[in-house]
Kinemage of the C-alpha trace (Angstrom):
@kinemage 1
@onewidth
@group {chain A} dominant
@subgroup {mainchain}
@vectorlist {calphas} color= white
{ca unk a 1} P -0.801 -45.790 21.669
{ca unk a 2} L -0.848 -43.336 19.085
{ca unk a 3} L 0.674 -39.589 19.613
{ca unk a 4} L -0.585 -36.620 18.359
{ca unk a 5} L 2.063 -36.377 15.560
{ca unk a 6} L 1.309 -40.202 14.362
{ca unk a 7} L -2.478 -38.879 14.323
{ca unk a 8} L -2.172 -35.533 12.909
{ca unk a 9} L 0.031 -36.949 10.181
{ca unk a 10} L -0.289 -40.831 10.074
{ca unk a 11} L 1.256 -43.603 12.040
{ca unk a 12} L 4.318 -44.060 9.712
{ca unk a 13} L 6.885 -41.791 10.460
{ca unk a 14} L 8.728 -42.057 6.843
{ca unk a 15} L 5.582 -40.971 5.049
{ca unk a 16} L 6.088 -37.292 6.134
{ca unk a 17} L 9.952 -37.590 5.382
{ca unk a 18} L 10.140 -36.050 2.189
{ca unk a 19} L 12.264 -38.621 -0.565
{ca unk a 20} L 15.624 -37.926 -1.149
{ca unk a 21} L 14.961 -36.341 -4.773
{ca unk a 22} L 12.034 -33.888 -3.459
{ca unk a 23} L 12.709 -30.503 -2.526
{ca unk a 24} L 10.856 -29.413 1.383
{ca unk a 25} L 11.618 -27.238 4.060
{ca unk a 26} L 12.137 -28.811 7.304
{ca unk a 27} L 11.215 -25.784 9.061
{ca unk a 28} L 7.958 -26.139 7.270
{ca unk a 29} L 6.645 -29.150 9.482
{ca unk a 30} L 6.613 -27.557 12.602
{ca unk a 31} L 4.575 -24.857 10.988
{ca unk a 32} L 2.121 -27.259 9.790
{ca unk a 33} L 2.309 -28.866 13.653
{ca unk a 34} L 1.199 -25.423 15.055
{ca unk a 35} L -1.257 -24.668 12.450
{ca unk a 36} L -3.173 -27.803 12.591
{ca unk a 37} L -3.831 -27.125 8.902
{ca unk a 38} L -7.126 -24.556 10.368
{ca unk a 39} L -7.609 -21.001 8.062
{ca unk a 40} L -5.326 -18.183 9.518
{ca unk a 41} L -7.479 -15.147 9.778
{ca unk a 42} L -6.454 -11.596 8.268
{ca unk a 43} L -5.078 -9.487 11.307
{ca unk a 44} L -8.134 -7.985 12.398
{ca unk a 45} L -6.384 -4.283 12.728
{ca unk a 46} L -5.777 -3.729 9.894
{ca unk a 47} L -9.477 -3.145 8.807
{ca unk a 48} L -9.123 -0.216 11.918
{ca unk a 49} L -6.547 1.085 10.743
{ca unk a 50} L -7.723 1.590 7.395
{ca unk a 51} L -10.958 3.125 8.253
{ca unk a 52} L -9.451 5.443 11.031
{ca unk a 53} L -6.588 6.342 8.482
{ca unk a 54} L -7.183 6.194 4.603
{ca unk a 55} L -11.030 6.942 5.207
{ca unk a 56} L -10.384 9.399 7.583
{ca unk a 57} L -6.937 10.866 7.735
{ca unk a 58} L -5.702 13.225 4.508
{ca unk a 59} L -2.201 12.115 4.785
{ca unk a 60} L -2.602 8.639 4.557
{ca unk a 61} L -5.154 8.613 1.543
{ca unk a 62} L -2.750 11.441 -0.040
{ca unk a 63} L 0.220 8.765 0.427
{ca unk a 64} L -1.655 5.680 -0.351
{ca unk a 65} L -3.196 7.519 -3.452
{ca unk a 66} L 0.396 8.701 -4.904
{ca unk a 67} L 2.315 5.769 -4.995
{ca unk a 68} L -0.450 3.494 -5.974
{ca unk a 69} L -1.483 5.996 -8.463
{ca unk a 70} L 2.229 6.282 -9.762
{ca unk a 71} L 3.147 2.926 -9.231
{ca unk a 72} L 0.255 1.715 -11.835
{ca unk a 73} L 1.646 4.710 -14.041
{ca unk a 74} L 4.661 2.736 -14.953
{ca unk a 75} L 4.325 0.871 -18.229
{ca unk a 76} L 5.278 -2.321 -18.214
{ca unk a 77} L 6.635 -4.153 -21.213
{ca unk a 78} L 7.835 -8.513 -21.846
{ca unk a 79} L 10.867 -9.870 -22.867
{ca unk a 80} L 11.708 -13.346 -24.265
{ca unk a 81} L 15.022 -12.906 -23.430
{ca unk a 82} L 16.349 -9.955 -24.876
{ca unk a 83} L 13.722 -9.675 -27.220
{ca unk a 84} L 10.885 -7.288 -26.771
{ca unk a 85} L 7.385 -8.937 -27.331
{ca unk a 86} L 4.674 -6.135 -27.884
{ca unk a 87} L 1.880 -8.376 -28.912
{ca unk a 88} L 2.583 -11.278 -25.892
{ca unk a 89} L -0.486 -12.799 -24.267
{ca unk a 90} L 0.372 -12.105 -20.744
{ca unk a 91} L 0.630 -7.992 -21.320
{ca unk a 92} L -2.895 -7.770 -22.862
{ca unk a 93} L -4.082 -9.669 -20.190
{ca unk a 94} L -2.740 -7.024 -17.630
{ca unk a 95} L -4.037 -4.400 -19.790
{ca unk a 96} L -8.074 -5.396 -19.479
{ca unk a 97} L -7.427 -8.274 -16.957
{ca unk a 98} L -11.461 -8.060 -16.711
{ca unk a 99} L -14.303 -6.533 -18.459
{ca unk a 100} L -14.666 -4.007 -15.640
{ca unk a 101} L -11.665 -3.058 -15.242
{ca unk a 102} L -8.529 -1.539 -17.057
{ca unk a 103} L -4.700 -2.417 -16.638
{ca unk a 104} L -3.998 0.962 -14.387
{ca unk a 105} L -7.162 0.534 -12.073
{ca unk a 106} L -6.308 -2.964 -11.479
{ca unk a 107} L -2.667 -2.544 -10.423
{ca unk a 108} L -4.048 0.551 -8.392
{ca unk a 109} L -6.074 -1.275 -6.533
{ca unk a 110} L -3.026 -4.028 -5.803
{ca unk a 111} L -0.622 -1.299 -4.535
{ca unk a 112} L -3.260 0.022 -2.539
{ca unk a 113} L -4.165 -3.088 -0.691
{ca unk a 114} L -0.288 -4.112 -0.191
{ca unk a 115} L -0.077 -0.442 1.364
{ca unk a 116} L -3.281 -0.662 3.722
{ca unk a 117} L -3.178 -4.568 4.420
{ca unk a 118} L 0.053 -5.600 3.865
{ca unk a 119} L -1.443 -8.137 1.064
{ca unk a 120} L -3.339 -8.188 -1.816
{ca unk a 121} L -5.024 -10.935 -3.518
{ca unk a 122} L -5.698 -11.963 -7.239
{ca unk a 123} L -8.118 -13.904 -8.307
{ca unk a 124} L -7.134 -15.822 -12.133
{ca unk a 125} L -10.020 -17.080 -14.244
{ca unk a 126} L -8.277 -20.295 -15.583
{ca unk a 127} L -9.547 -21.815 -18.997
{ca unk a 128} L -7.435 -24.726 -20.335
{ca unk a 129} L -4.952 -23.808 -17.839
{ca unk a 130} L -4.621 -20.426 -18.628
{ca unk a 131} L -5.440 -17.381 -17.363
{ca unk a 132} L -8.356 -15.427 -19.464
{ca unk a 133} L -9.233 -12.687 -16.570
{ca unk a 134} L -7.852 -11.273 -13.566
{ca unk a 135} L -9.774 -9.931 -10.499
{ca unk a 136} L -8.597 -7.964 -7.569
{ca unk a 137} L -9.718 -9.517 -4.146
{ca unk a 138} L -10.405 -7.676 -1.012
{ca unk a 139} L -7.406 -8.824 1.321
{ca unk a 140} L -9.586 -8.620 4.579
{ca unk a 141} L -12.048 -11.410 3.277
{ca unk a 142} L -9.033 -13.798 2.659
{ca unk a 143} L -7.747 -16.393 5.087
{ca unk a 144} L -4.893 -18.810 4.602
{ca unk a 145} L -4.985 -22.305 4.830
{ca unk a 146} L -2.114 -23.550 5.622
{ca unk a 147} L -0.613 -27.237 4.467
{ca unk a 148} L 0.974 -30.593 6.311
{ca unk a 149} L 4.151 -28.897 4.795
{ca unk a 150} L 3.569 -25.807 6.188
{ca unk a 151} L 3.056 -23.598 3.423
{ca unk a 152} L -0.643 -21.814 2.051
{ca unk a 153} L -2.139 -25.272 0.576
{ca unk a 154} L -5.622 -23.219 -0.097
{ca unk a 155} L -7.280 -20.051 -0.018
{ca unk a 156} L -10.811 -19.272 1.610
{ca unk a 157} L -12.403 -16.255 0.380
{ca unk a 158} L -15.801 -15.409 2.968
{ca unk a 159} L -18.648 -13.052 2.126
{ca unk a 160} L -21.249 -12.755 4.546
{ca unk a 161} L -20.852 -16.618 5.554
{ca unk a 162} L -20.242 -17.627 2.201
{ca unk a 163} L -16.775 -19.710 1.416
{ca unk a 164} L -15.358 -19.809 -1.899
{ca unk a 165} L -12.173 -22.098 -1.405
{ca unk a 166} L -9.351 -22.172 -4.028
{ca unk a 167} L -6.936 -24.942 -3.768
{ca unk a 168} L -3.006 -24.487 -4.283
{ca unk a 169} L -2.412 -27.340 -7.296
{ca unk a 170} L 1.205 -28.763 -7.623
{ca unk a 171} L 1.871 -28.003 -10.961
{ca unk a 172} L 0.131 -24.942 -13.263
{ca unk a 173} L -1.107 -21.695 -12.861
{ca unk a 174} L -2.353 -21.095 -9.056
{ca unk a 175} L -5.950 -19.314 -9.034
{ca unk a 176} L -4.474 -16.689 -6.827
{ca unk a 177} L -1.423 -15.101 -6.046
{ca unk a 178} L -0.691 -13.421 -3.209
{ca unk a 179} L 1.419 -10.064 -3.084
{ca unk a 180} L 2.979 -9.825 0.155
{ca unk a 181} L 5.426 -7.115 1.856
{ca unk a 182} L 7.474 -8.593 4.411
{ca unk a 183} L 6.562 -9.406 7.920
{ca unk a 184} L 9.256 -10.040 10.269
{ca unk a 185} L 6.824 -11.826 12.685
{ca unk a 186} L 4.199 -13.882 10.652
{ca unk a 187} L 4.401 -16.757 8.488
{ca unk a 188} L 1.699 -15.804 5.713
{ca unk a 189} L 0.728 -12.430 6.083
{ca unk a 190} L 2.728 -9.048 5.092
{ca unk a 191} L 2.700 -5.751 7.028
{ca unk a 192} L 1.425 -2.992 6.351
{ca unk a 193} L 3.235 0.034 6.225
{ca unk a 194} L 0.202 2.046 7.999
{ca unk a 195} L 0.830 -0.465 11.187
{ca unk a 196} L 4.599 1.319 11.305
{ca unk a 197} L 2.649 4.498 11.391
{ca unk a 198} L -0.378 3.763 13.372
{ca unk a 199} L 1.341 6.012 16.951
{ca unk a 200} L 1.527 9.226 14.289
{ca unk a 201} L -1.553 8.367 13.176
{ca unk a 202} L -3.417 8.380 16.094
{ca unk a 203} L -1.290 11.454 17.300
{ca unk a 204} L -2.318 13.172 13.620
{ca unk a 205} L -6.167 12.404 13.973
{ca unk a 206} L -5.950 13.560 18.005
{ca unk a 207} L -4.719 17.151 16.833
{ca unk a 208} L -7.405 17.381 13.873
{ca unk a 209} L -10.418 16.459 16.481
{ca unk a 210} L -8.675 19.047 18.869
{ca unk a 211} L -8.947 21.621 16.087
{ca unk a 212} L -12.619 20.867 14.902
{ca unk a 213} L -14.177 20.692 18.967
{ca unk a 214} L -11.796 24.139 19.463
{ca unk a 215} L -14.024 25.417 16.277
{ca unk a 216} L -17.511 24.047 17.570
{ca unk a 217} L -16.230 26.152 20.543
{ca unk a 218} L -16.596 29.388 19.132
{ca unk a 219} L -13.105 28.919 17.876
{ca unk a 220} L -11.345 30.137 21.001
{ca unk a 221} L -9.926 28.535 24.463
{ca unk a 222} L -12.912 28.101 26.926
{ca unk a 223} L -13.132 30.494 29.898
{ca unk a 224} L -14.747 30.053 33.478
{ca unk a 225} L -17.820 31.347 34.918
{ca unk a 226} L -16.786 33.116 38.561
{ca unk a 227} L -19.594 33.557 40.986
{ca unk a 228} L -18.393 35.968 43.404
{ca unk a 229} L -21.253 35.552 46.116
{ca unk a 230} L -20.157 33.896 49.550
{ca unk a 231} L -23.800 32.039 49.339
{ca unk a 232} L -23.044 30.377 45.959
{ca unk a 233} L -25.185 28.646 44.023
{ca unk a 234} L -28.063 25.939 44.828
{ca unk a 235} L -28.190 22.849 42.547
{ca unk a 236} L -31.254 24.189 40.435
{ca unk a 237} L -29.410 27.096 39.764
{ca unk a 238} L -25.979 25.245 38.842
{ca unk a 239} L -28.081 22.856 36.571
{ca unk a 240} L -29.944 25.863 35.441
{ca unk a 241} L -27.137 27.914 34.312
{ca unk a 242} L -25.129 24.790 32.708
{ca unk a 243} L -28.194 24.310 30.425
{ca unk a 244} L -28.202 27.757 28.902
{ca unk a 245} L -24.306 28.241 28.499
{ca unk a 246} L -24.844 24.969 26.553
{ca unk a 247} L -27.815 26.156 24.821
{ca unk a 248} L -27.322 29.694 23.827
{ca unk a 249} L -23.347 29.955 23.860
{ca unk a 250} L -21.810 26.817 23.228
{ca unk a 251} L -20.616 25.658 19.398
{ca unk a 252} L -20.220 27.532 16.127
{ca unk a 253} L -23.634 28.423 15.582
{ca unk a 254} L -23.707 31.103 18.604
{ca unk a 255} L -19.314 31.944 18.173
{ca unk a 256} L -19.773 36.242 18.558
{ca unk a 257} L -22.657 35.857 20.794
{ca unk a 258} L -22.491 38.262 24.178
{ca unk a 259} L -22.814 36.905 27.504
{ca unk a 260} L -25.127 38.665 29.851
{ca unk a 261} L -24.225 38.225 33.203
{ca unk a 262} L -25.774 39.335 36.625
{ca unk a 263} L -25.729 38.675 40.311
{ca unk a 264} L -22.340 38.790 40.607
{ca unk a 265} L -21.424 36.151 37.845
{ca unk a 266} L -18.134 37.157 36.083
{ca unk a 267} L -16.789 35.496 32.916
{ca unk a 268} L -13.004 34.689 32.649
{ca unk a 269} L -11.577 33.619 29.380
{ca unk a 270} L -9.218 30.933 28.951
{ca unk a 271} L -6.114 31.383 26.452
{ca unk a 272} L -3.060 28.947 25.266
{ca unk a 273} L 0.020 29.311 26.597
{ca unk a 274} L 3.051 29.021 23.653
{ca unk a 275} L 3.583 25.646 25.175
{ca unk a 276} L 0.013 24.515 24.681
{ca unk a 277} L 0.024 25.534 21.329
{ca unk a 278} L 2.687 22.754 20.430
{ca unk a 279} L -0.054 20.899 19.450
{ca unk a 280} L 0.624 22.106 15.974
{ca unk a 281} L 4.272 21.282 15.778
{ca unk a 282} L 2.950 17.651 17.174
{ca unk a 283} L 0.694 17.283 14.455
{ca unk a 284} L 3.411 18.435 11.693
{ca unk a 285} L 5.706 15.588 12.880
{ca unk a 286} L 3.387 13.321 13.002
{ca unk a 287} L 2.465 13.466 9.578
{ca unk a 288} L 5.943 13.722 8.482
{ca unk a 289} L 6.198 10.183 10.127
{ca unk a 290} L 2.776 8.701 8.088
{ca unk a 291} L 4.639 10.001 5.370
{ca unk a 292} L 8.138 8.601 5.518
{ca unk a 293} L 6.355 5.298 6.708
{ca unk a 294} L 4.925 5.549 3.139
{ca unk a 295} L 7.810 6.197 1.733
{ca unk a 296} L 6.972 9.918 0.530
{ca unk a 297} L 8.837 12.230 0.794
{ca unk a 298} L 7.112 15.282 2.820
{ca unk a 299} L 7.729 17.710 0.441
{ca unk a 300} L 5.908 16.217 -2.168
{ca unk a 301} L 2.431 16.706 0.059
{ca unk a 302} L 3.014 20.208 0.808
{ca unk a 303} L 4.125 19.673 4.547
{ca unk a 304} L 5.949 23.020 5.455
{ca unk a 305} L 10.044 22.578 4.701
{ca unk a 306} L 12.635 23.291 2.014
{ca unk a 307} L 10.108 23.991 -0.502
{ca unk a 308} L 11.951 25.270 -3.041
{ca unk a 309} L 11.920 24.117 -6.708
{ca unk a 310} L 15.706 21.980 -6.716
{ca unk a 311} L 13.922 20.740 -4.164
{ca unk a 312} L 10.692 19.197 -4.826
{ca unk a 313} L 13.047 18.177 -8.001
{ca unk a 314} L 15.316 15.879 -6.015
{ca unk a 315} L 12.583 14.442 -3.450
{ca unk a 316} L 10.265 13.629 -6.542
{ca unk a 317} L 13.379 11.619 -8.381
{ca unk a 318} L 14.062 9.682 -4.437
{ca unk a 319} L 9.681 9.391 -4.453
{ca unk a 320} L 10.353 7.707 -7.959
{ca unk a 321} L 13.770 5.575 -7.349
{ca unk a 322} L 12.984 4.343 -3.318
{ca unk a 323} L 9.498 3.589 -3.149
{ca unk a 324} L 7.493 3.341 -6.611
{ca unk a 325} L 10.335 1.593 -8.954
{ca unk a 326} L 11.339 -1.388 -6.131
{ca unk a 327} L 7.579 -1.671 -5.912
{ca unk a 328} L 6.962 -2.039 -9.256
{ca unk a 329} L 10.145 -4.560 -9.670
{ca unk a 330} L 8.824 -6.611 -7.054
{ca unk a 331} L 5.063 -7.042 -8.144
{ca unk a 332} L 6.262 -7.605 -11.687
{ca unk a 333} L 8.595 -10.536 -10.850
{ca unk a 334} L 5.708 -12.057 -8.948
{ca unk a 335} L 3.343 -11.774 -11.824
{ca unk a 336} L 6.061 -13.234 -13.962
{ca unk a 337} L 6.703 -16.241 -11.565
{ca unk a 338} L 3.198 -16.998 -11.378
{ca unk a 339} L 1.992 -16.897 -15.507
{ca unk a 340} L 5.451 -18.611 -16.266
{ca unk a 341} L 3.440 -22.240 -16.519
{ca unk a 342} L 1.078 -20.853 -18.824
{ca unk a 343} L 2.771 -18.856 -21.102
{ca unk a 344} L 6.388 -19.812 -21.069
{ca unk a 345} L 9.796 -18.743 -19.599
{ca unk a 346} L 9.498 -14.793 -19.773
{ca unk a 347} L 9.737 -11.273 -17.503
{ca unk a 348} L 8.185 -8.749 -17.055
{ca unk a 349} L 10.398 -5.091 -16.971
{ca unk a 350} L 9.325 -1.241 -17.032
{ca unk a 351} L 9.728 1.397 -19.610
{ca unk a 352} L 11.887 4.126 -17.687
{ca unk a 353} L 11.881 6.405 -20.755
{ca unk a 354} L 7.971 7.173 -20.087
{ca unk a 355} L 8.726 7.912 -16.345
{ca unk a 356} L 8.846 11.973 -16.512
{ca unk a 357} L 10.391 11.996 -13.491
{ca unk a 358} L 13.571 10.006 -14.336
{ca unk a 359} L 13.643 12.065 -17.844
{ca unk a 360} L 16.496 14.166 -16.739
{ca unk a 361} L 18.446 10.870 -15.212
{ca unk a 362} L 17.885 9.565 -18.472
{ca unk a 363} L 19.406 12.094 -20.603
{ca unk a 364} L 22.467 12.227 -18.700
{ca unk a 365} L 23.502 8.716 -19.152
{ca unk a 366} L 22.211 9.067 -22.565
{ca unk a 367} L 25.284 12.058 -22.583
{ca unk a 368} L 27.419 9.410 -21.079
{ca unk a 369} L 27.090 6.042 -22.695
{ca unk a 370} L 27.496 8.291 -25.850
{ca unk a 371} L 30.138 9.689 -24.924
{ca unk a 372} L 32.123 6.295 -23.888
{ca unk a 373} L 34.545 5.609 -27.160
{ca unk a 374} L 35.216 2.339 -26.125
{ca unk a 375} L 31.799 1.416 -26.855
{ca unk a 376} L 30.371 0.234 -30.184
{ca unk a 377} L 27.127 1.421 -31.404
{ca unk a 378} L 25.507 -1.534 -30.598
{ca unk a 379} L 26.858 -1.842 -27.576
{ca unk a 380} L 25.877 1.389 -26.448
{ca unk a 381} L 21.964 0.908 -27.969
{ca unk a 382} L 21.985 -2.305 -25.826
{ca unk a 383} L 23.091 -0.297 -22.957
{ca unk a 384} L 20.142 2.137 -23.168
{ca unk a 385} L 17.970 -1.093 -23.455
{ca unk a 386} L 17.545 -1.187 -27.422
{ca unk a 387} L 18.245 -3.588 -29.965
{ca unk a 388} L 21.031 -3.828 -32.668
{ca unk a 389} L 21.141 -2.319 -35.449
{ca unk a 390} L 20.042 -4.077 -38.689
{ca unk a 391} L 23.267 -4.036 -40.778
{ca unk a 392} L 22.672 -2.476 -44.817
{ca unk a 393} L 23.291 -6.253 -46.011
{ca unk a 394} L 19.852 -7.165 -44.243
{ca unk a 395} L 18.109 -4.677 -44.980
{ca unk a 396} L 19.011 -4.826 -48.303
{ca unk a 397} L 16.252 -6.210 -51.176
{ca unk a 398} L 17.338 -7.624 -54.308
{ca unk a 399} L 14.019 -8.115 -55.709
{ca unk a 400} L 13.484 -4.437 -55.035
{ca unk a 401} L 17.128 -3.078 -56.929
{ca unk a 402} L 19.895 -0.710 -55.405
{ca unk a 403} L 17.127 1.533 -54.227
C-alpha cells in the first residue's frame, strides 16, 4: 500500500534522491513534506502593524521615511571587474526601471516595504530574457509557493480574488526577486523590524490617545461631583445630571466653562500625582525603542538627549555606517545576483564620495593614504577606488606632434 511520502512524491524512492552531480539541500525535503507544496500566506500582522504604526504613529513613519529616503540617496555605480561601466544596461534600468517611476522612488519604496513587512517584492518585465522594466510589488498581496525541494518554486500575487502566478524557472532571469531581512523562525518570509518594536509601539500610541482624551477633557485631570445630602439622589436625577455634565461641560469645545452647582452638589477636581505623570517619561522610552529598532539613532528625530552639535555629528555618521550602508550592500548584491544571467558577471557598489555624511571620513583617509610613502601613486588612486594613471607614452599622439 502506498504511504503518504510514495504519494506525495511518487512511488520510487530514488526519483527524489537528487544524482550524485546535482547540488540539493537535504534539509529542503522535509520542508517540502510540511508544506505540501500549498501558498504560504504573508503574516497577517504585519498589515496591523503598519496601519497602527507608519499610518498612525510619527516615529515610525519618521524612521521608516529616513532610512528609506537615505538609503535610495546612495548612488550606485557597476563594475566589470575593476572597471567602472557608466553606460551598462543594468544601471539605466535601475534608474527609470518603469515609465512611472524613477530610480530613487523605486528603491524607496523597496526599503520601505523590507522595513514595514520584512519583504519586498519585484516584479521584472522579461523580453528575450531580459529585463526591460521593473515594478515594485506590494509584499502583503504575495504568497509563496513553496517546491518538492523545499524552496519558493512560484509566486502568487492576489488582488481582490485575482491570481497572477509567476513561476521560479531553472535557469535565467527569475520574474521576481524577493528582498528579505532575516527571520530566525520562518522559512520564506523576513521580519520586520516594526514586529521588534510593536510592545513600544503600542506603549507610544497608548500615551498619545491619553494625551488627546486628557485634551477633549478640557485639558485637565477629571474631578468628582460630591452630593452632600443624606437623601441622595433618585435615578432620574443621577441620569439627569450625567446628561448635562456630558452635554454642557465635557470635551474641548466647553474647556473654561463654569459649573453651577446647587442643592448641596460640590465639585472636586482631580490632579496627577508626580508618579502619574510618568506617563511622559514612558512615552520618551518608548520611542527611543521604535527608534533603535529602526536603527536611528534618537538624536537624529529630535527625541530630548545630548543634543549638541559633535553630537548629532557622530550619531548621523553611525545613522550612515550601521543601518543605511549594510542596507544598501545587501540589496545591491541581490540585484546583482539576480540580473547576472542577463547581463553578464558584474556588481553593483556605491559612490561614498557623494554621501555628505561620510565627507569628513573621507577626507581623512584621503590625508592618510596620501600620506603613506610606501605607496605608489597608483596604488594609492586604487586605494581611494580610482583607476591608474595613463602613463605620458599613452597619452602621447604622434600624428598630433610633441604638443
Amino acid at each position: 500500500m502506498p504511504n503518504l511520502l510514495s504519494r506525495l512524491f511518487g512511488a520510487a524512492t530514488p526519483a527524489r534522491a537528487p544524482a550524485l552531480d546535482q547540488k540539493s539541500s537535504r534539509a529542503g525535503a522535509l520542508l517540502a513534506l510540511h508544506s505540501l507544496g500549498m501558498p504560504r500566506y504573508t503574516p497577517r500582522e504585519n498589515v496591523a502593524l503598519t496601519r497602527h504604526g507608519y499610518e498612525r504613529n510619527p516615529i515610525v513613519y519618521r524612521c521608516v521615511r529616513m532610512v528609506a529616503e537615505a538609503a535610495a540617496s546612495v548612488p550606485w555605480r557597476v563594475y566589470l571587474g575593476r572597471e567602472e561601466m557608466l553606460d551598462h544596461p543594468a544601471l539605466k534600468l535601475l534608474a527609470r526601471p518603469n515609465p512611472s517611476d524613477v530610480g530613487p522612488a523605486f528603491l524607496e519604496a523597496l526599503i520601505s516595504n523590507q522595513l514595514l513587512f520584512g519583504n519586498a517584492y519585484v516584479e521584472a518585465s522579461l523580453i528575450d530574457g531580459e529585463p526591460r522594466e521593473l515594478y515594485s510589488l506590494r509584499p502583503d498581496r504575495m504568497f509563496v509557493a513553496p517546491g518538492r525541494g523545499g524552496w519558493p518554486t512560484a509566486y502568487e500575487y492576489t488582488v481582490m480574488g485575482d491570481i497572477i502566478r509567476y513561476e521560479i524557472p531553472a535557469a535565467g532571469v527569475a520574474p521576481i526577486l524577493h528582498l528579505k531581512l532575516f527571520h530566525p523562525l520562518d522559512d520564506y518570509y523576513g521580519f520586520a523590524p516594526l514586529r521588534a518594536a510593536q510592545n513600544a509601539l503600542d506603549v507610544h500610541n497608548a500615551a498619545a490617545g491619553w494625551n488627546k482624551a486628557l485634551l477633549d477633557n478640557a485639558a485637565r485631570p477629571s474631578g468628582a461631583l460630591v452630593y452632600s445630602s443624606p437623601q441622595g439622589l433618585s435615578d432620574e436625577q443621577f441620569e439627569r445630571l450625567k446628561a448635562e455634565l456630558d452635554e454642557n461641560f465635557s470635551g474641548s469645545r466647553n474647556a473654561g466653562r463654569p459649573l453651577l452647582l446647587e442643592g448641596g452638589l460640590d465639585w472636586k477636581a482631580l490632579s496627577l500625582s508626580p508618579k502619574d505623570m510618568d506617563f511622559i517619561e514612558a512615552k520618551s522610552a518608548a520611542a527611543r525603542e521604535i527608534a533603535l529598532a529602526f536603527g536611528v539613532p534618537p538624536l537624529l528625530l529630535g527625541l530630548p538627549g545630548d543634543n549638541t552639535r559633535a553630537n548629532f555629528e557622530e550619531a548621523n555618521r553611525a545613522f550612515w555606517r550601521q543601518t543605511v550602508i549594510p542596507l544598501v550592500a545587501r540589496t545591491q548584491k541581490s540585484f546583482a545576483a539576480w540580473m547576472q544571467p542577463a547581463f553578464g558577471d558584474f556588481i553593483f557598489d556605491y559612490d561614498v564620495d557623494r554621501i555628505d555624511a561620510l565627507s569628513a571620513e573621507r577626507a581623512q583617509e584621503w590625508t592618510r593614504i596620501g600620506a603613506a610613502s610606501f605607496l605608489t601613486d597608483d596604488e594609492k588612486r586604487e586605494a581611494v577606488g580610482y583607476g591608474k594613471m595613463r602613463s605620458a607614452a599613452k597619452d602621447f599622439d604622434p600624428a598630433a606632434g610633441d604638443a
